[in-house]
N, C-alpha and C positions, 0 to 999 in steps of 0.2 A: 410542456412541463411547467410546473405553476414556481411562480418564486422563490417561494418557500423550499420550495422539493431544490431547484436548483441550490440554495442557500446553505440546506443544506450538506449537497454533494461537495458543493463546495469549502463548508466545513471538514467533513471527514477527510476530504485528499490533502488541506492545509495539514489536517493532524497526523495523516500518517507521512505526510512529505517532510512538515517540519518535525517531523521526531516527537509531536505533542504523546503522543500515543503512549511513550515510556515515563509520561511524566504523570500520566493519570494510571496511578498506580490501578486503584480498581475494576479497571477497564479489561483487561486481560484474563480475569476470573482461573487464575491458576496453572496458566499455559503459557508457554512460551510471548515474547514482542514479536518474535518472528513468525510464529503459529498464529498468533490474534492477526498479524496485517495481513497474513495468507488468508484466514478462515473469512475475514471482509472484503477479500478483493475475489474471494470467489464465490462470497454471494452477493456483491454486487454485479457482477456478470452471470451470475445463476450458472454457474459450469464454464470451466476452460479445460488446454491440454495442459501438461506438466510445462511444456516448451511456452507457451502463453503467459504462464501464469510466472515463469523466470522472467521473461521478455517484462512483462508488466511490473513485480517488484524488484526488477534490474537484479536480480541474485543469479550466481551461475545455477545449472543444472544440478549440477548433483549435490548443493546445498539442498535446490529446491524440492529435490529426491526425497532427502532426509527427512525433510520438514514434511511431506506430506505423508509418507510412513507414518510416520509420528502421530499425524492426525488421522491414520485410517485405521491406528492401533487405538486409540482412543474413542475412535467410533464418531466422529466429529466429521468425516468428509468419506466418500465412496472414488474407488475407481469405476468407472465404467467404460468398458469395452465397444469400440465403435463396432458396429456388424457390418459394416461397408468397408473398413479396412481394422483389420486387429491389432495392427500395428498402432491406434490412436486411441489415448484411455482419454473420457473427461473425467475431471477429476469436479463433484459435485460434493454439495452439503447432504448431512444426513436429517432427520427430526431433531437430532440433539445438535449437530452443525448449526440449524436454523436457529433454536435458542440461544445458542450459546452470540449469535454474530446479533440476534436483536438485543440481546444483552450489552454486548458490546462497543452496539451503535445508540446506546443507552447510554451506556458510560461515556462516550466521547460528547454524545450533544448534551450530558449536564456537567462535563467536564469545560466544552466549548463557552455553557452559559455560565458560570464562574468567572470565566475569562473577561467576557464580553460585561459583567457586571462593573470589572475597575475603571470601562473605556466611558468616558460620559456621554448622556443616553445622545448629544448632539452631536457626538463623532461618531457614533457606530456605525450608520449609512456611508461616510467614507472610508472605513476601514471596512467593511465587505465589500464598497466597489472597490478597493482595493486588494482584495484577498486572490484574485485571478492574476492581476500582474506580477504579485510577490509569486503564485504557484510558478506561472511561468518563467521566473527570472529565476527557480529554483531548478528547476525543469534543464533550462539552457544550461545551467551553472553544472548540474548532474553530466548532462552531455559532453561537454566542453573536459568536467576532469576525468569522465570515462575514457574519451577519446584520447587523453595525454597520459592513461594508465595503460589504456591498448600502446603504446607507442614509448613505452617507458626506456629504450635507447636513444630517444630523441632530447636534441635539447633547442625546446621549445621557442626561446628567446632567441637564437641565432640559427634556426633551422636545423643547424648539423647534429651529430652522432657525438656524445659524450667520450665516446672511444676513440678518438681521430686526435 
C-alpha cells in the first residue's frame, strides 16, 4: 500500500473517530452522521455482516438494525443473503451506495485539506506521524470507557460495588 493510500486511511479513521465527520457539514450529502459512517465503513470493507458492521462502529445491534433499514430503504446499501448459511446477510453498497461513499470520501479529504492548510507546511509531516498514535490513544480510551459502561455497578477507583 503506497503512502498516500495509507495517509489517507488514516485520514478518514481520524475523522470518523474524532467526530470530524459531524463537523464537515457537506460531507453527509442529506443522510444521517450515523448513515454516512455506516455507508463508509462498509465500503471500505466492500461488505460486512449486520454483527461486524456493530462490532466495527461500536453501536449496539439494533441501533445498527435501524440504520441499515434506513439505507436499504433509500436504496444506498443491499442485504444479501449467504447461500451457505441463510441465517448470515452481507450487508453491501448499491450503484447509488458507491456514489454517494465517493462523495463522501470527497468531502472528508477536502475537508481533511482545510484542516491541514492552518498546520504550517513544516509540521504537517509530524502531525501525520502523529495521527496513528492519537487514533490509537482514542481507540484504548473508547475501550477502557466501554468497559466501565459494561460494569456500570462497579466503582472503579476502589474496585467495589457502589451498592455495598
Amino acid at each position: 500500500m503506497s503512502s498516500a493510500k495509507i495517509f489517507r486511511e488514516i485520514v478518514k479513521t481520524c475523522v470518523r473517530k474524532l467526530g470530524l465527520l459531524q463537523k464537515a457539514d457537506t460531507a453527509c450529502c442529506g443522510i444521517t452522521v450515523a448513515q454516512c459512517h455506516t455507508l463508509v465503513e462498509i465500503g471500505r470493507t466492500e461488505g460486512l455482516s449486520l454483527n461486524e458492521l456493530s462490532e466495527s462502529l461500536t453501536l449496539d445491534k439494533s441501533t445498527m438494525s435501524r440504520t441499515v433499514d434506513n439505507l436499504v430503504k433509500t436504496g444506498l446499501v443491499e442485504r444479501k443473503i449467504d447461500n451457505a448459511d441463510r441465517r448470515y446477510a452481507k450487508i453491501t453498497l448499491t450503484a447509488k451506495g458507491v456514489e454517494m461513499v465517493e462523495s463522501i470520501n470527497s468531502s472528508i479529504e477536502d475537508y481533511f485539506e482545510r484542516i491541514l492548510r492552518f498546520i504550517p507546511q513544516e509540521k504537517r509531516e509530524t502531525v501525520v506521524e502523529a495521527l496513528p498514535y492519537l487514533l490509537t490513544a482514542v481507540r484504548d480510551t473508547e475501550l477502557e470507557f466501554a468497559g466501565q459502561q459494561a460494569c456500570c455497578g462497579t466503582n472503579h477507583e476502589e474496585g467495589g460495588r457502589n451498592d455495598e
